[in-house]
Residue frames as qw, qx, qy, qz and C-alpha x, y, z in Angstrom:
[[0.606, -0.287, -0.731, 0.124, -3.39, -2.49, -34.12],
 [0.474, -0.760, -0.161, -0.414, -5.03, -1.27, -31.22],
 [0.409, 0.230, -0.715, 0.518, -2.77, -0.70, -27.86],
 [0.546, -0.612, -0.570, 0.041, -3.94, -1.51, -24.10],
 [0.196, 0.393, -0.384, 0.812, -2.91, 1.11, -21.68],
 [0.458, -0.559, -0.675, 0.148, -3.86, 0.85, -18.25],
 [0.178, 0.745, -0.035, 0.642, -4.90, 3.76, -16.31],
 [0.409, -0.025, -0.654, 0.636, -4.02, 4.88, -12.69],
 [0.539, -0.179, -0.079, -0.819, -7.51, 6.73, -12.23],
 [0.239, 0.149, 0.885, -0.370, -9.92, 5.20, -10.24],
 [0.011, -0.576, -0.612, -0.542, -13.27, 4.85, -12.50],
 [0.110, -0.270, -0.089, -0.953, -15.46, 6.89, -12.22],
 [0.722, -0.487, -0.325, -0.369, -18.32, 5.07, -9.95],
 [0.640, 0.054, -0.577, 0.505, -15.63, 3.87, -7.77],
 [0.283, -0.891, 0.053, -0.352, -16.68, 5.43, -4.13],
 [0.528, 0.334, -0.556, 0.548, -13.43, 5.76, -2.42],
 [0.633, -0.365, 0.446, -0.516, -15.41, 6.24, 1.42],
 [0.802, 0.098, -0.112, -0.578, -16.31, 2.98, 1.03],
 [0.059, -0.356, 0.933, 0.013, -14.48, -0.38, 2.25],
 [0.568, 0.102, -0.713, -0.398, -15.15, -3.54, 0.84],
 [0.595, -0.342, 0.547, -0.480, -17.23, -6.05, 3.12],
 [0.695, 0.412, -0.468, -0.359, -15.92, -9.15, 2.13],
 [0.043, 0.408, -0.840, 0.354, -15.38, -10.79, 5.23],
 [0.512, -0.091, -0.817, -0.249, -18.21, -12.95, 5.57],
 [0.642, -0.560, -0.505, 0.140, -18.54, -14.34, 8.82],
 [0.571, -0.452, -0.262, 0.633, -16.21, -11.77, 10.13],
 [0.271, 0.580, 0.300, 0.707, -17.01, -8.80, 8.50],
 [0.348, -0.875, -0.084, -0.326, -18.38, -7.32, 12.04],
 [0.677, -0.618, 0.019, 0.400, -15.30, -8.24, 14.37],
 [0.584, 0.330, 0.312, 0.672, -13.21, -7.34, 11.09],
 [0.136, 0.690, 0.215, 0.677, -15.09, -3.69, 11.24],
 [0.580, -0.811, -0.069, 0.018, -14.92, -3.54, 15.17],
 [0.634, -0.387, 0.074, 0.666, -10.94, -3.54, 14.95],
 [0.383, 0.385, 0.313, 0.779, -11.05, -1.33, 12.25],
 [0.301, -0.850, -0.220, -0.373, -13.53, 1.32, 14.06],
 [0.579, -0.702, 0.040, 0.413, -10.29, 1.16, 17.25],
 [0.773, 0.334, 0.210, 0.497, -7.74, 2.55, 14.16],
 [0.322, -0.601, -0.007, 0.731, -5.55, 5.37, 14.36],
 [0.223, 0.189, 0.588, 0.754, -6.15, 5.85, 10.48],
 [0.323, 0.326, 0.076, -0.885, -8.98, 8.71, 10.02],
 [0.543, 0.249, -0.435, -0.674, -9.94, 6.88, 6.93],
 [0.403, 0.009, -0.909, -0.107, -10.00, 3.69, 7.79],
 [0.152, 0.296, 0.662, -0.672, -12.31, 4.80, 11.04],
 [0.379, 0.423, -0.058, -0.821, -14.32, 6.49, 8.50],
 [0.270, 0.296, -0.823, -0.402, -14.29, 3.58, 6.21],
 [0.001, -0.050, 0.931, -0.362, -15.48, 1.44, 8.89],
 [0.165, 0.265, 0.718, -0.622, -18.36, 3.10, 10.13],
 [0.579, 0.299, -0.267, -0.710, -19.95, 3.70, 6.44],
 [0.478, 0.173, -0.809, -0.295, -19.89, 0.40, 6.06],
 [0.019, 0.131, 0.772, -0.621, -21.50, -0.13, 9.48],
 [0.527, 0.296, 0.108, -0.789, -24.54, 2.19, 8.26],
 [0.621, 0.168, -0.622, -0.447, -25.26, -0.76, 5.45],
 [0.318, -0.091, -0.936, 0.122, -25.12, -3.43, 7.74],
 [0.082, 0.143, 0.736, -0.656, -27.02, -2.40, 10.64],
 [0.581, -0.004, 0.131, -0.803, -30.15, -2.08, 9.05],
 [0.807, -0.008, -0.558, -0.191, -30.27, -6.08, 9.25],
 [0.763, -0.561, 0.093, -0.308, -31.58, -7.01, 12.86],
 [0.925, -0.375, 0.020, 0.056, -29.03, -9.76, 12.83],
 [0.558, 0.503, -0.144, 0.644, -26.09, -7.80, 11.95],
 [0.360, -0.682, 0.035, -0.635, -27.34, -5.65, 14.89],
 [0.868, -0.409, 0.072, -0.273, -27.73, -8.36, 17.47],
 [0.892, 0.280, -0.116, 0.336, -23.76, -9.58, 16.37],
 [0.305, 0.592, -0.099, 0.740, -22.40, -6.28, 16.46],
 [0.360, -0.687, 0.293, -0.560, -23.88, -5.78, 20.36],
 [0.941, -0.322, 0.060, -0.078, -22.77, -9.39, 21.18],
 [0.664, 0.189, -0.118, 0.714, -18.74, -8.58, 19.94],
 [0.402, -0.641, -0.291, 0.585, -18.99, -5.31, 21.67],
 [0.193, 0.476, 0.387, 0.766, -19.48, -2.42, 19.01],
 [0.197, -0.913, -0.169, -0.314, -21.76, -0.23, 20.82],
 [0.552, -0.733, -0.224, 0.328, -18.67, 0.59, 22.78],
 [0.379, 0.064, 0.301, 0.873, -16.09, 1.01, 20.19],
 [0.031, -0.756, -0.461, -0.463, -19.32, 3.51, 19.28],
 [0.620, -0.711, -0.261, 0.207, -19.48, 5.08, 22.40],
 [0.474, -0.544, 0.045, 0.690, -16.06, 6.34, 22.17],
 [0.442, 0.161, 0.342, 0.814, -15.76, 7.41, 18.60],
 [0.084, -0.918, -0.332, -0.199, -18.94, 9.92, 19.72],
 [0.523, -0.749, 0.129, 0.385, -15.79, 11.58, 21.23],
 [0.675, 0.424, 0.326, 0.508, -13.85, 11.79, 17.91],
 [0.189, -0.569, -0.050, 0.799, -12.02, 14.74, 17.33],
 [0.130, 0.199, 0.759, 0.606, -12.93, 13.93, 13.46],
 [0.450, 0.267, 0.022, -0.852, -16.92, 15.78, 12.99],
 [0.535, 0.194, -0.644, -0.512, -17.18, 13.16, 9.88],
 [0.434, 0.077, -0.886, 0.143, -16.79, 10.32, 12.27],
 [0.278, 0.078, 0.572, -0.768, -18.88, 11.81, 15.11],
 [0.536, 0.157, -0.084, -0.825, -21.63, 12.16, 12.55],
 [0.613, 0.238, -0.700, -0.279, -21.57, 8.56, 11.42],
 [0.115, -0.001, -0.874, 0.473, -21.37, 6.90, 14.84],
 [0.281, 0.262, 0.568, -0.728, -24.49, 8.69, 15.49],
 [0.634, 0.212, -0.449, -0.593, -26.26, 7.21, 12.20],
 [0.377, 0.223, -0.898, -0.034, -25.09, 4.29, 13.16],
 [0.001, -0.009, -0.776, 0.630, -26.28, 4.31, 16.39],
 [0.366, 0.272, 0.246, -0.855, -29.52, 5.67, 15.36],
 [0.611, 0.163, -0.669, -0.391, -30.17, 2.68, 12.62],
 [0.388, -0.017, -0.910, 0.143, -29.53, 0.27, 15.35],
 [0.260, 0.130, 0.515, -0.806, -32.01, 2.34, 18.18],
 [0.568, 0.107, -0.215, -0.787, -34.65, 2.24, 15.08],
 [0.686, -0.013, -0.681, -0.255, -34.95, -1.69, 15.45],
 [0.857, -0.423, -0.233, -0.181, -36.26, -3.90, 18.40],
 [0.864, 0.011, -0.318, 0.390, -32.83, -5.94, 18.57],
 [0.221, 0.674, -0.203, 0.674, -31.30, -2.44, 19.14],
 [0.373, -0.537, 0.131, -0.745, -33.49, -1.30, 21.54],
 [0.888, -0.197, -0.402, 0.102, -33.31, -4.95, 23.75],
 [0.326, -0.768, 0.419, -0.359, -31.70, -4.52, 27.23],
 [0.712, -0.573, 0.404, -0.036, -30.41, -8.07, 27.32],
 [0.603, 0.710, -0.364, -0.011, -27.21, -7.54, 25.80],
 [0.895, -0.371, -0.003, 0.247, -24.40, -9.83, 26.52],
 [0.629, 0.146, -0.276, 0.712, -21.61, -7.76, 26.18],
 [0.278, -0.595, 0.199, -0.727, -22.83, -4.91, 28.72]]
């Protein structure tokens, strides 16, 4: 008879950057507290998961009405490289669209 044995390995597709966005409606204030974290990874976690959203206009237009482009703002100060680089993807997904590029934001 055949035995189960679980392993403690993550598979092998499994990308460990990568946080789950299962927060629905709150998946952008959810990734705005997570982008103020002292955790490297979880900053890092944050803002990959930022690059996927933002290329939807209204994920964009959410994310500059909860205030994100400031948490942004600072992490371009990051002592992290990884995290610089990402802010400025981010930032540069959200310039590439209209909503981005709109001057009447309500949280400025």
């Amino acid at each position: 008879m055949a035995h189960s044995q679980n392993s403690l390995e993550l598979p092998i597709n499994i990308n460990a950057t990568q946080i789950t966005t299962a927060y629905g409606h709150r998946a952008l204030p959810k990734l705005k507290e997570e982008l103020q974290s002292e955790d490297l990874q979880t900053r890092q976690k944050a803002l990959m998961a930022l690059c996927d959203l933002m290329h939807d206009p209204e994920c964009i237009y959410k994310a500059m009405n909860i205030g994100c482009m400031e948490n942004l703002k600072a992490l371009l100060k990051d002592s992290n490289s990884m995290v610089r680089i990402k802010t400025t993807e981010v930032l540069h997904i959200t310039a590439s669209h209209s909503v981005g590029r709109s001057s009447d934001r309500k949280g400025e």
